[in-house]
C-alpha positions in Angstrom: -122.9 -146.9 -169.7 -125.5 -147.1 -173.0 -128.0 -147.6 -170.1 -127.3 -144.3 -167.9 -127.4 -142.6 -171.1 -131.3 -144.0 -171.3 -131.9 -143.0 -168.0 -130.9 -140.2 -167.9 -131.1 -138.9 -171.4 -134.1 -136.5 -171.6 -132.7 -134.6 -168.4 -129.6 -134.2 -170.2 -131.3 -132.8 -173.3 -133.4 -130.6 -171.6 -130.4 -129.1 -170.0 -128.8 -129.1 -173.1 -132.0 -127.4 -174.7 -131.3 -124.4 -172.1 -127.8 -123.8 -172.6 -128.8 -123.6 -176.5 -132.0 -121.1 -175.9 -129.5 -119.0 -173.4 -126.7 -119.5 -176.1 -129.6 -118.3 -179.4 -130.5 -115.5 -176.6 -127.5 -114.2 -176.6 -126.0 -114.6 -180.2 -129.8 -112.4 -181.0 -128.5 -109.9 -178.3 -125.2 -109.8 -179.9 -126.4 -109.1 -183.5 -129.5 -107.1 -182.9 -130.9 -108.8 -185.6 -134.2 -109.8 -186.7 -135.8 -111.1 -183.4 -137.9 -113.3 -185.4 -135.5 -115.1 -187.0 -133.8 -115.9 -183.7 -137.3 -116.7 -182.5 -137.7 -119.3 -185.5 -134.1 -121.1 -185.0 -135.2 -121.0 -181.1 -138.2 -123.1 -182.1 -136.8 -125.3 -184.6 -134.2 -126.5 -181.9 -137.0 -126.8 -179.5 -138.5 -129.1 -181.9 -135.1 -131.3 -182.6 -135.2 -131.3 -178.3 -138.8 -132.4 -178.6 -138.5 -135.1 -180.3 -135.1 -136.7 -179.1 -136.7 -136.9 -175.8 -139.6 -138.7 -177.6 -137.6 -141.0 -178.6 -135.5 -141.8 -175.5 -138.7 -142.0 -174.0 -140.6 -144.3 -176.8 -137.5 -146.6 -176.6 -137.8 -147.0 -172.6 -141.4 -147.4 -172.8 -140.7 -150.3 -175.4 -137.6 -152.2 -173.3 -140.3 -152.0 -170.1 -142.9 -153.5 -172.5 -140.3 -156.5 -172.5 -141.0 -157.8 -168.7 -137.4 -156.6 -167.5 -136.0 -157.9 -164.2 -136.8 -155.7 -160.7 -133.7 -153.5 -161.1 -133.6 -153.1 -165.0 -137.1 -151.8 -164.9 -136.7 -149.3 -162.2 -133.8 -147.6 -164.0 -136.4 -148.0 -167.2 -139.1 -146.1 -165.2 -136.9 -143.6 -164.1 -136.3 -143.0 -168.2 -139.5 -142.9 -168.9 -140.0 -140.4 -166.1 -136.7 -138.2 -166.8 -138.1 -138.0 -170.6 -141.5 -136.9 -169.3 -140.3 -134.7 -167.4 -137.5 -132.8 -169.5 -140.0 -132.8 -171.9 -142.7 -130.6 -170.1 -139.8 -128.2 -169.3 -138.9 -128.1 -172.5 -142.1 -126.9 -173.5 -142.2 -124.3 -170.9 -138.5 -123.2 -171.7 -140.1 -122.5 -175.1 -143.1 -120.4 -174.8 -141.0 -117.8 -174.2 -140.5 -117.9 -178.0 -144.4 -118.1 -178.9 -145.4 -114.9 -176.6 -144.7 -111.8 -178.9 -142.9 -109.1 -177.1 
């Protein structure tokens, strides 16, 4: 089960990452606060996103670095490749937050 989690981790936290952006959305609509404030917790959790994905993906990258067997390292690859890849949506999720409005 540990290694499902692995490979499919940074999918999950970029999914994750846009139900919190639509939930911080929201809670700013709500309160009608300070936008940048809302902006500033939006980027922080961007950040947190950010870098659990770089480690998923550092700790695939490190087990494939081990000489796995044949079906081992295609799920590995398919980490690596998840964490690329919810990482480059996480990114474009969040310049949302950088573009003034």
């Amino acid at each position: 089960m540990r290694f499902w989690g692995l490979m499919l981790g940074g999918l999950l936290i970029w999914a994750a990452h846009f139900l919190g952006l639509y939930a911080l959305s929201s809670a700013a609509d709500v309160a009608r606060g300070d936008a940048g404030a809302w902006n500033g917790a939006g980027v922080v959790f961007s950040l947190a996103c950010l870098a659990a994905i770089a480690v998923l993906g550092g700790s695939g990258v490190r087990a494939l670095k081990a000489r796995p067997d044949e079906t081992r390292a295609f799920g590995l690859l398919l980490a690596v490749i998840g964490a690329a890849l919810g990482g480059i949506g996480v990114v474009f999720q969040s310049l949302v937050l950088l573009i003034p409005a």
